[in-house]
C-alpha positions in Angstrom: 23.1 289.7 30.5 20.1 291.0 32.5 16.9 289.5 31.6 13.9 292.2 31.2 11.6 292.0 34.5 9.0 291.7 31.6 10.0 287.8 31.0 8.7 285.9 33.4 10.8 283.4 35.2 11.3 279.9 34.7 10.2 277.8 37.3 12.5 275.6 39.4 9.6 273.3 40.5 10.8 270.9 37.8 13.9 270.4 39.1 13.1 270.4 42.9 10.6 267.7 41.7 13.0 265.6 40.1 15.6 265.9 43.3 12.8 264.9 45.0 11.8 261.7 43.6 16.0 261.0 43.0 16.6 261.6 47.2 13.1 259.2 47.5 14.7 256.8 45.4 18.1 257.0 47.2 16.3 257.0 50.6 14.1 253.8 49.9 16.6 251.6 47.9 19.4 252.3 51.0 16.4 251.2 53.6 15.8 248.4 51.3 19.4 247.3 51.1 19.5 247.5 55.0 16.7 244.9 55.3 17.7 243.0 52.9 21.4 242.8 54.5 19.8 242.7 57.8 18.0 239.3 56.9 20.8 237.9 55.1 22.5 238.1 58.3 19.8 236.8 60.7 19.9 233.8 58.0 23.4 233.4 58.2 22.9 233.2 62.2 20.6 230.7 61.8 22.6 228.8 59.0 25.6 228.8 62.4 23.4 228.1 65.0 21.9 224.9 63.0 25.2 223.6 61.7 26.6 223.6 65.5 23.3 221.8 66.4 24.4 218.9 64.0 27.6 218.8 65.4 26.3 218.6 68.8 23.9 215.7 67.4 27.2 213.8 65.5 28.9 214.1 68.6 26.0 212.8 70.7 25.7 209.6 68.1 29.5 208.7 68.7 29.0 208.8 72.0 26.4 206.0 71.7 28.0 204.1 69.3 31.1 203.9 71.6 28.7 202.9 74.6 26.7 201.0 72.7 30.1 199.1 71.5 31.1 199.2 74.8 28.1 197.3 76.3 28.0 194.9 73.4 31.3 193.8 74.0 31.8 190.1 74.3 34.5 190.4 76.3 33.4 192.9 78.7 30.2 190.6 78.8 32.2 187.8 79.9 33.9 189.7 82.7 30.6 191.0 84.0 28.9 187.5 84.0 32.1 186.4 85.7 32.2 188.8 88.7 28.4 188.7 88.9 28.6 185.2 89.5 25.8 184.4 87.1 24.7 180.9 86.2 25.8 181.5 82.2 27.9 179.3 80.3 29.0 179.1 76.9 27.1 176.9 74.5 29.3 175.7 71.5 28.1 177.0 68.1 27.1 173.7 66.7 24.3 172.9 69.8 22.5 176.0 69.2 19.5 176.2 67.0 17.4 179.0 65.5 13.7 178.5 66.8 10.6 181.1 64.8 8.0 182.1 67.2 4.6 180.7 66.3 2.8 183.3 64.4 -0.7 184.6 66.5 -4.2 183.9 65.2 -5.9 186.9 64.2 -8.5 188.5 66.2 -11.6 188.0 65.5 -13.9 191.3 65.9 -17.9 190.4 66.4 -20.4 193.4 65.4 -23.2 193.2 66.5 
C-alpha cells in the first residue's frame, strides 16, 4: 500500500550500478569479439594469399622442369648439333673414360 513519507527510500544506485558494470561487460566483450573476428579474418587472408603464392611457385617449377627436360633432350640435342652444323660426333660408350680432376695444393698463407 502507501509507504509513510517517514521511511526513507531505498536507493536504486545498487542497481544502476550493477546495469552498469553488465552494459560494460556487454560493451567490451562485443568490441573484443569484433577484434578477435577481425584478426581471424585478416589471418585467413593471409593463409589465401600464401597458398596462391605456392601455387604460383609449383606452377613456376613445372615450367622448368618441362624446359629443363626440354633442353636436356637428347634428341632435340642431336637436331640442334645437326642444323648448327657443329663439329660433334658420337663417341661409342665403350671409348669414353671417366678422368678426376687433380685436386689443388692448398694455399699457403705467410704472416709476418
Amino acid at each position: 500500500m502507501n509507504r509513510r513519507r517517514s521511511e526513507p527510500q531505498r536507493s536504486n544506485f545498487p542497481l544502476f550500478l550493477a546495469l552498469a558494470i553488465f552494459a560494460l561487460v556487454g560493451v567490451t566483450g562485443g568490441a573484443m569479439h569484433a577484434i578477435y573476428r577481425n584478426g581471424q579474418i585478416k589471418l585467413e587472408r593471409q593463409i589465401t594469399d600464401a597458398r596462391k603464392r605456392i601455387e604460383g611457385y609449383r606452377s613456376d617449377i613445372q615450367l622448368i622442369q618441362v624446359r629443363k627436360e626440354r633442353l636436356l633432350d637428347r634428341y632435340e640435342i642431336r637436331d640442334q648439333i645437326a642444323r648448327f652444323d657443329l663439329p660433334l660426333v658420337d663417341v661409342p660408350h665403350g671409348q669414353m673414360e671417366k678422368v678426376r680432376p687433380e685436386p689443388e695444393p692448398m694455399p699457403v698463407v705467410l704472416r709476418p
